[in-house]
N, C-alpha and C positions, 0 to 999 in steps of 0.2 A: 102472098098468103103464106103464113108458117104452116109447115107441115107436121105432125108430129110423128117422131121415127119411135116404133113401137122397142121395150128395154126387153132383152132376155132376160131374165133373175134366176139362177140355179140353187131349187131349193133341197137339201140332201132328208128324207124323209127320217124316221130313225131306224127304221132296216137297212136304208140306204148308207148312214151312216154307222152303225155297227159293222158292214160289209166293209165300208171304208177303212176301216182301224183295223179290224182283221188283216185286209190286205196289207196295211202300212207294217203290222206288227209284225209279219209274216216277212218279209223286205228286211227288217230291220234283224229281224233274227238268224235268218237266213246268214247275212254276212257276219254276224256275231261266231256264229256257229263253224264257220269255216276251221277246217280241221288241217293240220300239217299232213305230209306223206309218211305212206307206213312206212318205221322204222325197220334197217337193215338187221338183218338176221346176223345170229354171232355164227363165224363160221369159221370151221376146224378141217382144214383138207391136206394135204402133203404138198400143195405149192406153198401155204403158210408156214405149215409147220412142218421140217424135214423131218424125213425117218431118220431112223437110228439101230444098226443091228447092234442088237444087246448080246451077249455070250450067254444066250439060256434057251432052255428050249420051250418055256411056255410063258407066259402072261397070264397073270390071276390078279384081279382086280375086282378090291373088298374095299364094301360104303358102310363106312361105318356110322356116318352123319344119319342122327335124327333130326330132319329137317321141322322146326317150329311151324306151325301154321296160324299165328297170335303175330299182333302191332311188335316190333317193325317190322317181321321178318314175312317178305313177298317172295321170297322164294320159291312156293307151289304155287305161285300162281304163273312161274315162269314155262316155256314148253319150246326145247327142252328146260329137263329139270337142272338146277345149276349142276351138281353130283354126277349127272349124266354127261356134262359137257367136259368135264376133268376125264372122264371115263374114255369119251370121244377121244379125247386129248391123249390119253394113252396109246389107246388101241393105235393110231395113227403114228406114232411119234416114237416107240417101244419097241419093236419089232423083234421078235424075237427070231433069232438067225445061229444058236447055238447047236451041240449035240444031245445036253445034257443041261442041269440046271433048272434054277424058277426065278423068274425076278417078281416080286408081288406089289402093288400098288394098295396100299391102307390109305383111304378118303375118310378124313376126320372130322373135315366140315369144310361146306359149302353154300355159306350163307348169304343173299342178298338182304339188305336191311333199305328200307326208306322211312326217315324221320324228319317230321317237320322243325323246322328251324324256328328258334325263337325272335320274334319282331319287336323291333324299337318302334314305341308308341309314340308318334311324333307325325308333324302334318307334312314336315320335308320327308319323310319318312312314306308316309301313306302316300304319297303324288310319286313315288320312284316306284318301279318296277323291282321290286326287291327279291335275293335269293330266297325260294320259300321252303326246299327241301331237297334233301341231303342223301343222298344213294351210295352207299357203302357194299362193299366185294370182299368178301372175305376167304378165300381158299387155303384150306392145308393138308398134309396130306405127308405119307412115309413111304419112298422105298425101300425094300427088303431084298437084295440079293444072294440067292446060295448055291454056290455050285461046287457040288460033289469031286469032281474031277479037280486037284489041289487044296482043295478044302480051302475056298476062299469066300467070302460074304463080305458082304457089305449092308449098311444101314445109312441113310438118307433122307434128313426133315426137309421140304419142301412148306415153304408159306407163300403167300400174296396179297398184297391189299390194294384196291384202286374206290377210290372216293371220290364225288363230284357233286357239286352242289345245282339247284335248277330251277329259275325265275319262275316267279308268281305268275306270268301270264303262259308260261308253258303249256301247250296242249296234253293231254292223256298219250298221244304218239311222240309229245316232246320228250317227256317222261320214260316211255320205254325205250324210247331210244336213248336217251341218257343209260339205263339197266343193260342195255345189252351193249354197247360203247364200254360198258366200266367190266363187264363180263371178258369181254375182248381182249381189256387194257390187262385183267388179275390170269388169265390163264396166258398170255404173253411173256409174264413176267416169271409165271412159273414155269414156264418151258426153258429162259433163259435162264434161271436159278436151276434148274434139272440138268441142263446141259453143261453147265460152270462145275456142278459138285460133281456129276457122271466123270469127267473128266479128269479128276482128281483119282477116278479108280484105275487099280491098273485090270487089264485083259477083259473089262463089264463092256466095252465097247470095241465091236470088232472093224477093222478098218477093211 
């Protein structure tokens, strides 16, 4: 005698199945959405950056930069302020270890810029993970030295520039961390360019 073996059929109702897609879409976005780790902080301490006893007896340090808050320039949206981190960069690095004297620090600009790059319209083109934007470091800045005792000064341009470009699938923390890597990279350089001219002076660095 044939038996007949009763069939399960699974039918998904249409609540059943809006719950369905929710769940899928929800899965699907999830790892979409996975984000990079937070970017490292730009950091200014006296193991990076050695002091320096200056022949003066005080440190004055003037921002002259009006920072733009208009495309490209992201700079307020940074914390610290870029102007701030040159400042840091001072206080740390300048030391003042004289009797007499001023060395003065004139900040003239300190600009972070990000602009978007222009793309080649093209199907090889669109399938690549292409550079999409451009993070630019601008630092400049003047020392002033004057000390009373021999009547000796000094005057000293400092600049820096550090740029980097950063793919199209970048995260928002790929991005800042690109900003504060190139922040890194423009006060480095101006510490090395500070230390090269400092050394050109005679008695502004005391040994």
């Amino acid at each position: 005698m044939n038996r007949l073996v009763p069939s399960l059929t699974l039918t998904l109702t249409l609540p059943a199945r809006m719950l369905f897609g929710v769940l899928l879409f929800g899965v699907l976005l999830s790892g979409c959405g996975a984000t990079s780790a937070p970017p490292a902080p730009v950091t200014i301490t006296s193991e990076i950056f050695s002091p320096l006893s200056v022949n003066a007896r005080k440190l004055t340090i003037v921002e002259n930069w009006q920072m733009p808050v208009t495309a490209p320039y992201v700079g307020h949206r940074q914390t610290p302020y870029p102007s701030n981190l040159v400042s840091d960069w001072a206080s740390t690095v300048l030391v003042p270890a004289g009797g007499s004297g001023e060395l003065i620090l004139d900040i003239s600009r300190a600009a972070v810029m990000q602009e978007k790059l222009v793309r080649e319209d093209s199907l090889t083109k669109t399938l690549t993970d292409e550079q999409d934007v451009r993070i630019r470091v601008e630092l400049e800045a003047q020392l002033m030295w004057l000390q009373p005792v021999g009547d000796a000064q000094a005057r000293i341009k400092l600049s820096a520039v550090h740029s980097v470009t950063v793919a199209e699938s970048a995260t928002a923390n790929d991005v800042q961390a690109a900003i504060n890597d190139s922040l890194q990279a423009a006060l480095a350089a101006l510490d090395l360019q500070a230390r090269a001219e400092l050394s050109k002076v005679d008695n502004i660095v005391l040994q």
